[in-house]
N, C-alpha and C positions, 0 to 999 in steps of 0.2 A: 418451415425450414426446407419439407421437402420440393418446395414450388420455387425456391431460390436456388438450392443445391442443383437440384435437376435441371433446374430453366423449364418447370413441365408450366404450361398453358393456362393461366390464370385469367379469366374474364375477367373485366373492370366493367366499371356501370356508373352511370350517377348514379351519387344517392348523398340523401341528405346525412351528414356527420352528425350532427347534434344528437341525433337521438342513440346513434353507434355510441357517442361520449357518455351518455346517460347511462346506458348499461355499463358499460367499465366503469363507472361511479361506484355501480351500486357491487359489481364485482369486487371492487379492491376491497369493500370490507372482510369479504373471505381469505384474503389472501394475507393479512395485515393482522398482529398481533392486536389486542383493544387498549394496548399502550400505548399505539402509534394514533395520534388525532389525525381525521382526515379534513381539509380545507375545500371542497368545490366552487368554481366562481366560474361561472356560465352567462358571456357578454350578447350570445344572439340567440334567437327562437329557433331559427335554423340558415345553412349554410350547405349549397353542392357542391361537392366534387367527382373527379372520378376514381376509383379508386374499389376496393372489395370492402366490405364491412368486417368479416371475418380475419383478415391480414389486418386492418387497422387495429382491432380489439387484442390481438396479438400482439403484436408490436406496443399497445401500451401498457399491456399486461406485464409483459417482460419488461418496459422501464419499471412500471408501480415496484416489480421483486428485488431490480437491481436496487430500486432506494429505501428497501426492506434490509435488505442487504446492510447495507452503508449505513443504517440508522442503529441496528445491533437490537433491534427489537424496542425503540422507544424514540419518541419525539412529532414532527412534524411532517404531513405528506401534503403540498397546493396542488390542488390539478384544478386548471382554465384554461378555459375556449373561447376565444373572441376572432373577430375577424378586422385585418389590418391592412391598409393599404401598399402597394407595394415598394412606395419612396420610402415608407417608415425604416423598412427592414435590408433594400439595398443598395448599396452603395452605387454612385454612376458608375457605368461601363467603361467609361474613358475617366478615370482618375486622374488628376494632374497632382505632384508631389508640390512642393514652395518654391521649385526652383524651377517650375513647369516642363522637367524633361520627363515625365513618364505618371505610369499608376502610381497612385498613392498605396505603403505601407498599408494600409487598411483595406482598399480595395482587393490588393492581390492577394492578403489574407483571410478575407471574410469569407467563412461558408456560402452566404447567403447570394455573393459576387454574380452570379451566374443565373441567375433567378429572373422573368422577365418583371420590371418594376411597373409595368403598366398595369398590372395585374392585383387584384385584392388577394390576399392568404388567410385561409384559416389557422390561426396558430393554437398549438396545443401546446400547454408547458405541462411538467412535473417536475416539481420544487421538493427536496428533501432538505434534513434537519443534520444530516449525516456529519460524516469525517470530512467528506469532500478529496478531491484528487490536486496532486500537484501538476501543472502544467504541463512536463513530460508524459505521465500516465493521463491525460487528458485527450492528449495529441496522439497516442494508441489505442484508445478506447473501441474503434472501430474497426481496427485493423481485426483478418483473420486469424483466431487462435490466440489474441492476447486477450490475458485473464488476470487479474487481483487476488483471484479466488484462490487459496488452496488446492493442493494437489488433489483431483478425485473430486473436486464438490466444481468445479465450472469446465465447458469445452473452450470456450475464448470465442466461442459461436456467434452466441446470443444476439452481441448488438451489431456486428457484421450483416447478419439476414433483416434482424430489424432496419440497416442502412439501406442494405439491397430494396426491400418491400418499399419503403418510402420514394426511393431513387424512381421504384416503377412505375410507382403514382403521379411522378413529375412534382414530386416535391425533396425537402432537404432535413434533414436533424443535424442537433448540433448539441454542444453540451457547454455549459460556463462553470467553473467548477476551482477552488480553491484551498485548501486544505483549512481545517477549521471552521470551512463557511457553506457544507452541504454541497449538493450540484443542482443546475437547473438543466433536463434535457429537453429542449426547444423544438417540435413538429411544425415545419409548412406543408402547405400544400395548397394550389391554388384552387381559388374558388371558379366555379363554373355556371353557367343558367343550361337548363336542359339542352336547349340549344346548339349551344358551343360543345356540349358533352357531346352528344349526339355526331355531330361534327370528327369531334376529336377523336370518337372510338372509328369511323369509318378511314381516318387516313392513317390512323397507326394499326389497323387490325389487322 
């Protein structure tokens, strides 16, 4: 939190995700009542990007609590990692509506809009059993300082810096989420070859 609150200087690196996923696998059973079943489903042997290991491992940590949370200490936790092409997940750029004057409805509302499609992404979900959120608390979830939580037990922080961290790695989160039906929160972030990392960290450094 203090490396988003502050803006202080966070080196990024490739590095390979999969094995960063591996350990938060084996973390969340500490964190996770032995009520709560956990699901892992793990699609590649390994995947680069750029990004910190330590901020990723955060950032899912603090999803795994929020659907700790949400689940009231019993049910279902999915966490999987696969990697996806990038027409799967965005929409065209130029959307045409049926009447062809402009972006489509779906376009201008997708998280994912803005994403380059040429691109492969690593996607990370975490799938809860939970209450799930209605649409309006959905569409706040990221916002600074908004919280679900009880007075005194949340800051409204949490998944704001989790946004920020993901934002820095040049990827996106997102959450689908429905009252009665648990939430899914959805991590991109695009895949990389040493190469292009390499590349990448010399023109943003």
């Amino acid at each position: 939190m203090l490396a988003y609150v502050r803006k202080e200087h966070k080196t990024l690196a490739a590095l390979d995700i999969v094995p960063v996923f591996r350990q938060f696998s084996g973390l969340v059973a500490s964190i996770l009542p032995p009520s709560v079943r956990v699901e892992t489903h793990l699609e590649v042997e390994g995947a680069q990007v750029v990004g910190d290991a330590g901020q990723i491992t955060q950032v899912l940590l603090n999803l795994a609590n929020n659907a700790r949370d949400a689940m009231d200490g019993e049910g279902t936790l999915r966490l999987s990692l696969e990697v996806v092409p990038g027409d799967d997940v965005v929409p065209p750029r130029v959307g045409r509506d049926r009447a062809g004057l402009g972006k489509s409805e779906d376009t201008r509302r997708s998280p994912f809009a803005n994403l380059d499609h040429t691109l492969d992404f690593v996607d990370i979900r975490i799938k809860d059993s939970g209450c799930g959120m209605a649409p309006e608390t959905a569409a706040k979830i990221f916002d600074p300082f908004f919280t679900t939580k009880p007075v005194g037990q949340g800051t409204g922080l949490g998944l704001s810096v989790v946004q920020g961290i993901v934002k820095g790695m040049g990827g996106v989160i997102a959450v689908d989420s429905a009252p009665g039906r648990g939430a899914e929160f959805r991590v991109l972030l695009p895949v990389v070859d040493p190469a292009h990392a390499r590349t990448h960290l010399a023109q943003n450094g």
